[in-house]
BAMARKE-212560 format. One line per 3 residues: their letters; for each residue x, y, z of N, C-alpha, C. Coordinates in nm, 4 decimals. Each point is the difference from the previous one (the first is absolute). Example, Ala and Ser with C-alpha at 12.3 -4.5 7.8 and 13.67 -1.06 7.14 Angstrom:
residues 2
AS> 1.3190/-0.5690/0.7800/-0.0890/0.1190/0.0000/0.0900/0.1200/0.0000  -0.0350/0.1050/-0.0720/0.0820/0.1190/0.0060/-0.0770/0.1090/0.0730 .
END
This chain:
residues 155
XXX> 0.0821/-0.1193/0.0000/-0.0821/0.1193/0.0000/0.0863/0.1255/0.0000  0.1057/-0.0051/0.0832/0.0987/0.1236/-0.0127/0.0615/0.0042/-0.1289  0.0199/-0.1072/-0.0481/0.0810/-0.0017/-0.1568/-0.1432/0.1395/-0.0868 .
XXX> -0.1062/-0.0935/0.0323/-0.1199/0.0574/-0.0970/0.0116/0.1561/0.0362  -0.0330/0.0313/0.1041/-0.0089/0.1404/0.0211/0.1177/0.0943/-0.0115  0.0732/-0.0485/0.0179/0.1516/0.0523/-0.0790/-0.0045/0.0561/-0.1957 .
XXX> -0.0507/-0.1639/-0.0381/-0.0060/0.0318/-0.1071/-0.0816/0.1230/-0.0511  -0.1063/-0.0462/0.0771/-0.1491/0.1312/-0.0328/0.0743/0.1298/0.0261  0.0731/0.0284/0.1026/0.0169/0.1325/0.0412/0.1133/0.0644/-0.1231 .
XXX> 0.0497/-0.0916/-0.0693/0.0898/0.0540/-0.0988/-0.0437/0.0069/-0.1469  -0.0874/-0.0498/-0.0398/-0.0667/0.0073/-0.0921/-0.1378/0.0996/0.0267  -0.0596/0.0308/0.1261/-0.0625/0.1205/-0.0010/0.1025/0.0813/-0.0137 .
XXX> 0.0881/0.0482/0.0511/0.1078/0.1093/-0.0248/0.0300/0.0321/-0.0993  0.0361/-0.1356/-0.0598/0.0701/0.0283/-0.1675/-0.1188/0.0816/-0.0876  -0.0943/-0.1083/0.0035/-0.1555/0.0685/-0.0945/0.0006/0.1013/0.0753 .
XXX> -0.0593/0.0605/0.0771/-0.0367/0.1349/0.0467/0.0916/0.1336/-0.0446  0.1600/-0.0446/-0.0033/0.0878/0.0927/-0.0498/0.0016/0.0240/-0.1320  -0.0129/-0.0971/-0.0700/-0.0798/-0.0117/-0.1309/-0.1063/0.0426/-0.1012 .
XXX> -0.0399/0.0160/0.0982/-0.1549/0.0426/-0.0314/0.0345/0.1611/0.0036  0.0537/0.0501/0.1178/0.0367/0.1161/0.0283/0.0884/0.1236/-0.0924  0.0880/-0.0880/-0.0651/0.1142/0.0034/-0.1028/-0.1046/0.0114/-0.1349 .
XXX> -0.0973/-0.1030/-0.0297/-0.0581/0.0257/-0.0927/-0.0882/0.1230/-0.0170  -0.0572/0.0569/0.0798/-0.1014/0.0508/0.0283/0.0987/0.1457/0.0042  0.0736/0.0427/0.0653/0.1003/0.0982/-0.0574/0.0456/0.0213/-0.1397 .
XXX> 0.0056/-0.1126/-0.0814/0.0445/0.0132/-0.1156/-0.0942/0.0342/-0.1010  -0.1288/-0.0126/0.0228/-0.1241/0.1152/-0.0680/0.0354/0.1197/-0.0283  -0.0942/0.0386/-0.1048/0.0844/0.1719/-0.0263/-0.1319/0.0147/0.0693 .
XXX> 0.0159/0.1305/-0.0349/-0.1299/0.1192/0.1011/-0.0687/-0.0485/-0.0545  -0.0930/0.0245/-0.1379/-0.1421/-0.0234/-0.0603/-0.0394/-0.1681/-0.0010  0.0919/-0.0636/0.0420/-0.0677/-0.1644/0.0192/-0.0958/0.0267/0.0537 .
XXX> -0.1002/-0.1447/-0.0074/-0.1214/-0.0008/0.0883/0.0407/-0.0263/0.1352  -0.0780/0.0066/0.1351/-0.0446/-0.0449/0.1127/0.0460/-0.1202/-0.0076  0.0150/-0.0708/0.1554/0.0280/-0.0781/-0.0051/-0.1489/-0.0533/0.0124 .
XXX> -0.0815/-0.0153/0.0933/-0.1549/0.0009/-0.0484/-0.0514/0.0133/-0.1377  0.0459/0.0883/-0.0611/-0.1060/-0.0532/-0.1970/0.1360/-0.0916/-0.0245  0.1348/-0.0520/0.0327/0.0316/-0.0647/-0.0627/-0.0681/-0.2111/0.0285 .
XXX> -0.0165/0.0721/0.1580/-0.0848/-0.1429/0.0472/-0.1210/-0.0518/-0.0825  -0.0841/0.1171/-0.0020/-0.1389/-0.0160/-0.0916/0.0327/-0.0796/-0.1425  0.1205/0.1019/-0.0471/-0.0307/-0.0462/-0.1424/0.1082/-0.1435/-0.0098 .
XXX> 0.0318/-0.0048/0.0998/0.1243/-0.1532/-0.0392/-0.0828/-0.0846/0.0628  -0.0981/0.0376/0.0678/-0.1328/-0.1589/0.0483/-0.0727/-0.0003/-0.1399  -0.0453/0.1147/-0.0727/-0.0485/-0.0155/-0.1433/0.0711/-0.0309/-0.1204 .
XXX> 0.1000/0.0162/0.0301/0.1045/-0.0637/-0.0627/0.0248/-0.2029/-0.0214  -0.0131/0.0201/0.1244/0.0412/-0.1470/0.0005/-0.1392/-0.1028/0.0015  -0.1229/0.0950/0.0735/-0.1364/-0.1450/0.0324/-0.1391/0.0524/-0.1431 .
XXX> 0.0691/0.1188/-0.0924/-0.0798/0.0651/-0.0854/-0.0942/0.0721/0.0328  -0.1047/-0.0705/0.0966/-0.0938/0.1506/0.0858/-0.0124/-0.0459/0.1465  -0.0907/0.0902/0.0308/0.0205/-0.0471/0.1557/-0.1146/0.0898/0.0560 .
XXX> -0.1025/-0.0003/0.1015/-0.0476/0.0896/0.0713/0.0957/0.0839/0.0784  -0.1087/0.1282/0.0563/0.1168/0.0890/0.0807/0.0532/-0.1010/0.1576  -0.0992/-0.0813/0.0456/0.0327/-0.0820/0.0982/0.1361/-0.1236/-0.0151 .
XXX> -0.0639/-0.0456/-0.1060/0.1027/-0.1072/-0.0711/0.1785/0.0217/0.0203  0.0016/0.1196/-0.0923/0.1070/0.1221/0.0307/0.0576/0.0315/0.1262  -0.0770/0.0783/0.0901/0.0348/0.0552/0.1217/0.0386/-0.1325/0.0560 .
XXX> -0.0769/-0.1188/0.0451/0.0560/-0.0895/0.0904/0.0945/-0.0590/-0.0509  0.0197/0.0034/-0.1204/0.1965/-0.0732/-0.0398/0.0785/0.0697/0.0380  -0.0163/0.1447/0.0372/0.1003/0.0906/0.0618/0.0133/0.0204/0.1259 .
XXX> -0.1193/-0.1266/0.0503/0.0005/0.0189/0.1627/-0.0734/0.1391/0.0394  -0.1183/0.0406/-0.0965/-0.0297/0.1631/0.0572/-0.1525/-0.0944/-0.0004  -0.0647/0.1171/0.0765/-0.1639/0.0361/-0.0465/-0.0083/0.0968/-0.1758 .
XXX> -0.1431/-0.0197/-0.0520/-0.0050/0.0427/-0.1262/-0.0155/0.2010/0.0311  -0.0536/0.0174/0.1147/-0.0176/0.1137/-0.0111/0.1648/0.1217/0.0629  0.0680/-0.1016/0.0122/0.1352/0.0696/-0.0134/0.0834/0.0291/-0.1320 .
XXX> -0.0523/-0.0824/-0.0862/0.0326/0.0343/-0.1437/-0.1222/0.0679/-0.1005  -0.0544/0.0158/0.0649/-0.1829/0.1169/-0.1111/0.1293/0.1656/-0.0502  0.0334/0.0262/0.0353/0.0778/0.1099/-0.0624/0.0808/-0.0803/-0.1086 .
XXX> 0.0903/-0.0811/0.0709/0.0571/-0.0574/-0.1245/-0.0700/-0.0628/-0.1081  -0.1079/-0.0436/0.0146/-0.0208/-0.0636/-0.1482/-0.1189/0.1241/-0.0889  -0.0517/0.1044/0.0782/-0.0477/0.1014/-0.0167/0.1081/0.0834/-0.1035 .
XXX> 0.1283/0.0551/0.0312/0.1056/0.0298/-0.0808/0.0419/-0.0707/-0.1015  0.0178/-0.1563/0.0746/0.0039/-0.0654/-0.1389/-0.0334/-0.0363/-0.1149  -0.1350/0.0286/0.0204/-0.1293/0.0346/-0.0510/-0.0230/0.1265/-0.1421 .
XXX> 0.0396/0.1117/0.1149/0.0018/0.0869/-0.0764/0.1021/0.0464/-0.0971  0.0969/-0.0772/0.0500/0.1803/-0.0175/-0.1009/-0.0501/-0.0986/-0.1323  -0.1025/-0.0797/0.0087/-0.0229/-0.0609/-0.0999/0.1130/-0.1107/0.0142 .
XXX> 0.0648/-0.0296/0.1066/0.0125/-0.1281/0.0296/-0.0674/-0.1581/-0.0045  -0.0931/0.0464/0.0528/-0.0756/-0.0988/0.0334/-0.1781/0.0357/-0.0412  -0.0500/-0.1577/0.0031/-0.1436/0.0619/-0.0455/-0.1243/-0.0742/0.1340 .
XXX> -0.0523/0.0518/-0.0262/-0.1351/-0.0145/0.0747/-0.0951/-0.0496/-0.0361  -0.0368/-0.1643/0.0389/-0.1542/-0.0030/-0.0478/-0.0668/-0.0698/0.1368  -0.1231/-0.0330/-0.0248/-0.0885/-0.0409/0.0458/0.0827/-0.1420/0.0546 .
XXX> -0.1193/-0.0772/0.0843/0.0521/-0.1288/0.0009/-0.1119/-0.1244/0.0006  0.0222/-0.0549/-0.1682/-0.1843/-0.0947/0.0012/-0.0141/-0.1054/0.0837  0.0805/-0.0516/0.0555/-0.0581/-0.0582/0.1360/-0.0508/0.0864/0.0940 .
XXX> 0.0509/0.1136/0.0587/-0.0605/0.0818/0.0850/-0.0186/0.1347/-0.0311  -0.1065/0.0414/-0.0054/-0.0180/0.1119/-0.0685/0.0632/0.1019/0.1046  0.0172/0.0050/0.1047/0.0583/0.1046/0.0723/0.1138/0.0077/0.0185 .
XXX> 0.0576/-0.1005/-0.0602/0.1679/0.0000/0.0057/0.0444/0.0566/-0.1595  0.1139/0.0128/0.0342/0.0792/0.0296/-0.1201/0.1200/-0.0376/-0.0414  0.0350/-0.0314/-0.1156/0.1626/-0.0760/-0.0620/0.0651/0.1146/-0.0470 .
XXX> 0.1218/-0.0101/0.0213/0.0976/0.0879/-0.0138/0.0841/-0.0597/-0.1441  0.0251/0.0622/-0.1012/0.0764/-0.0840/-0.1360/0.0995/0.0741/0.0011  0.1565/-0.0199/-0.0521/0.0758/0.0968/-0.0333/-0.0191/-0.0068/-0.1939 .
XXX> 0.0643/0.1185/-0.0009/-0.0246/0.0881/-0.1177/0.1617/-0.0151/-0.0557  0.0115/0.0273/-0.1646/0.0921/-0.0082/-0.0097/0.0903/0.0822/0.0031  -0.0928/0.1367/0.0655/0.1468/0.1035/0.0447/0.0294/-0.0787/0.1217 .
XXX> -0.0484/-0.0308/0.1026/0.0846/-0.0564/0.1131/0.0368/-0.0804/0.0176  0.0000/-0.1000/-0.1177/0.0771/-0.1083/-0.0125/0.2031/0.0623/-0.0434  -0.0485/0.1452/-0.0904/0.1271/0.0154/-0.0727/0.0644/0.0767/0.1205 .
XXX> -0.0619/0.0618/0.1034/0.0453/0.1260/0.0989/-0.0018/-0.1104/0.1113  -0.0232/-0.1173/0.0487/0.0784/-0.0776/0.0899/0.1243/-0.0847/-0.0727  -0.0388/-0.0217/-0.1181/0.1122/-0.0552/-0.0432/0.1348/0.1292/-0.0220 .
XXX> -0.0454/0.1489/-0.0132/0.1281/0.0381/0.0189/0.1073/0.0000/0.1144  -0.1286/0.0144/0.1001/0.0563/-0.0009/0.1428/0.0632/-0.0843/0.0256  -0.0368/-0.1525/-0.0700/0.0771/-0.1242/0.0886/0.1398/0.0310/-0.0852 .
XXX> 0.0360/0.0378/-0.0777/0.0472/-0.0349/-0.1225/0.1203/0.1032/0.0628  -0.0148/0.1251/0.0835/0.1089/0.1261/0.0760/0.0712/-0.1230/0.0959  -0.0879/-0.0847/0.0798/0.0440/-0.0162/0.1253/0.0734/-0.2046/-0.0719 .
XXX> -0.0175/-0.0556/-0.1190/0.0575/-0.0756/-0.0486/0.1103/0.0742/-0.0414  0.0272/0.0787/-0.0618/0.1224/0.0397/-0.0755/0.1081/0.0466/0.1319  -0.0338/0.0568/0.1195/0.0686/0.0458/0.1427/0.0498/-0.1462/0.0398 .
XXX> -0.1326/-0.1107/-0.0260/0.0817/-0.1389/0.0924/0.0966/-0.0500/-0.1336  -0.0141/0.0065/-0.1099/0.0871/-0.0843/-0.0881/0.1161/0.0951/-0.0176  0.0107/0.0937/0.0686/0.1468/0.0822/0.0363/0.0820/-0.0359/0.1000 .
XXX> -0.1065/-0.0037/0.0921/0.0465/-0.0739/0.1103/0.0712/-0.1726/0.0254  -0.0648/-0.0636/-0.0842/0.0020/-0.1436/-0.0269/0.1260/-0.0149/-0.0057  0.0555/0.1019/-0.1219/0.1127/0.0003/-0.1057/0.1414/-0.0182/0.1060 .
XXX> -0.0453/0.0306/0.0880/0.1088/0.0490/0.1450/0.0440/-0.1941/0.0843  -0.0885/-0.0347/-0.0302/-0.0311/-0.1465/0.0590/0.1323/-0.0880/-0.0861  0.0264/-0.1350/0.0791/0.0316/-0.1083/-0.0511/-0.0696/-0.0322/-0.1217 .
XXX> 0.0658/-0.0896/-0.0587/-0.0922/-0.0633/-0.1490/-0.0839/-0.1492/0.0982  0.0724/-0.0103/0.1446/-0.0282/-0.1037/0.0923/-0.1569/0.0719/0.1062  0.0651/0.0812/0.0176/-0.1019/0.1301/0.0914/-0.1567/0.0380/-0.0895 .
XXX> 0.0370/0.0089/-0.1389/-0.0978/0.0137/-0.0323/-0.0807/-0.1190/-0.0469  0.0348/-0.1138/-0.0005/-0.0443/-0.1003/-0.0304/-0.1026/-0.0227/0.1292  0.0638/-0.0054/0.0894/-0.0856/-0.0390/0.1173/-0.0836/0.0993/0.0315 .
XXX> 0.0037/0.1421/-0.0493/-0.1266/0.0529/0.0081/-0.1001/-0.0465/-0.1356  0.0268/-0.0224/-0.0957/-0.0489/-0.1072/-0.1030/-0.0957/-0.0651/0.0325  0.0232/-0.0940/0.1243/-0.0212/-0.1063/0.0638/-0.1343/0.0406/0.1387 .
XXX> 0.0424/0.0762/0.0212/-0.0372/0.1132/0.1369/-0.1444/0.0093/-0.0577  0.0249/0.1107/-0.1004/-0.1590/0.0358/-0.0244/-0.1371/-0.0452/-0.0162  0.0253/-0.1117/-0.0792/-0.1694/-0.1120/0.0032/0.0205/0.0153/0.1539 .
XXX> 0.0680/-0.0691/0.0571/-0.0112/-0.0072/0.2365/-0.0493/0.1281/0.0116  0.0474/0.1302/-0.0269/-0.0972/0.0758/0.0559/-0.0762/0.0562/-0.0089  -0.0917/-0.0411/-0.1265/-0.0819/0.0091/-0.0633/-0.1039/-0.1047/0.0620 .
XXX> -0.0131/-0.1101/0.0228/-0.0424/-0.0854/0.0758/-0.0079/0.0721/0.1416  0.1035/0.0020/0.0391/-0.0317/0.0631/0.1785/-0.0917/0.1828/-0.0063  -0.0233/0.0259/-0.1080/-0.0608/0.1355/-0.0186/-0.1689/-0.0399/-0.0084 .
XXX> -0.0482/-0.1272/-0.0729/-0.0837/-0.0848/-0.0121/-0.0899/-0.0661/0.1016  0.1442/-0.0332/0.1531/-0.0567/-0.0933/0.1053/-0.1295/0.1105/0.0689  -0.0797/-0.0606/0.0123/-0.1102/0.0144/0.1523/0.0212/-0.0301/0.0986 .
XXX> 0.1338/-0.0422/0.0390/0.0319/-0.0759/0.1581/-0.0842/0.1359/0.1129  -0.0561/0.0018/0.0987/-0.0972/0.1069/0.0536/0.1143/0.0257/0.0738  -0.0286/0.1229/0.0442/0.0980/0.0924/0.0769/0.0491/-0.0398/0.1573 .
XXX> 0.0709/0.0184/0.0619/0.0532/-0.0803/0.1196/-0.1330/0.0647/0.0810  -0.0410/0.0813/0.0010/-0.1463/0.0577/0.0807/-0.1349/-0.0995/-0.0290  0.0121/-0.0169/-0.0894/-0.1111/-0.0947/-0.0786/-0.0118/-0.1254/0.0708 .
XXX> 0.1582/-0.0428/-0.0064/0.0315/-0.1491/0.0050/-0.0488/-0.0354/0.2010  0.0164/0.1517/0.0375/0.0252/-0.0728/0.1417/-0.1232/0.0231/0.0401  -0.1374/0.0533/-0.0572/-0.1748/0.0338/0.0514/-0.0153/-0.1308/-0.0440 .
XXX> 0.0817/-0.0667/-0.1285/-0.0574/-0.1366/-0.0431/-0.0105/-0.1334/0.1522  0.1443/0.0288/0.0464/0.0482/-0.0574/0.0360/-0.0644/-0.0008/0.1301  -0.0295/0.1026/0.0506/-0.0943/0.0210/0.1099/-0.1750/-0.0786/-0.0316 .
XX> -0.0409/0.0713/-0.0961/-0.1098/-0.1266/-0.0606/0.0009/-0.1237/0.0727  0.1017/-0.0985/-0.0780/-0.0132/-0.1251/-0.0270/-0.0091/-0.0569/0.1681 .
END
């Protein structure tokens, strides 16, 4: 278990610094990191309700109503109805925000494949290797150590 949490604590570090590094390397007029969430969940699941959305980001939907309101009005994204439920609504991306997240990813790819360049031909292999893993661990539902221990009280 100490091996495990060792590991965890260095691989949160690493990603988090990462993330940090990337997110600096945006120019000014990039999007949000919020419309970049929106449109890379529409990106990747094609539509989605505003709920659908918000809870992959771990939010409520009415913490993102500005954002998809802007996004909206950027002509990002589109708005319709939803024929299973008429009071809901699907969110589509558009193909400007397919081309205006793809520029964005495309600033903060060209910063890491600078960076890469700095690596082993060994170093970068194993991040090679790395990425499907944390892509998967970005994926897990394991419930939160708060979660785990009301469960645990339950049973």
């Amino acid at each position: 278990m100490d091996d495990d949490l060792a590991t965890a604590r260095a691989v949160r570090s690493g990603v988090l610094r990462l993330a940090r590094r990337l997110r600096g390397a945006r120019s000014a007029h990039a999007l949000s990191p919020a419309k970049v969430g929106v449109l890379g969940y529409l990106f990747r699941h094609g539509t989605g309700s505003p709920g659908e959305i918000a809870a992959a980001d771990g939010q409520r939907p009415q913490a993102l109503t500005k954002v998809f309101a802007e996004l909206e009005a950027e002509e990002l994204i589109t708005r319709a109805p939803n024929e299973n439920d008429g009071r809901g609504a699907v969110l589509a991306l558009t193909g400007r925000g397919r081309t205006a997240l793809l520029a964005d990813m495309r600033e903060r790819d060209e910063w890491l494949a600078t960076a890469l360049d700095e690596l082993t031909e060994t170093e970068a292999g194993l991040l090679r290797l790395a990425a499907p893993l944390l892509e998967r661990l970005a994926d897990q539902t394991a419930p939160r150590p708060s979660e785990r221990e009301h469960a645990e009280e339950d049973a």
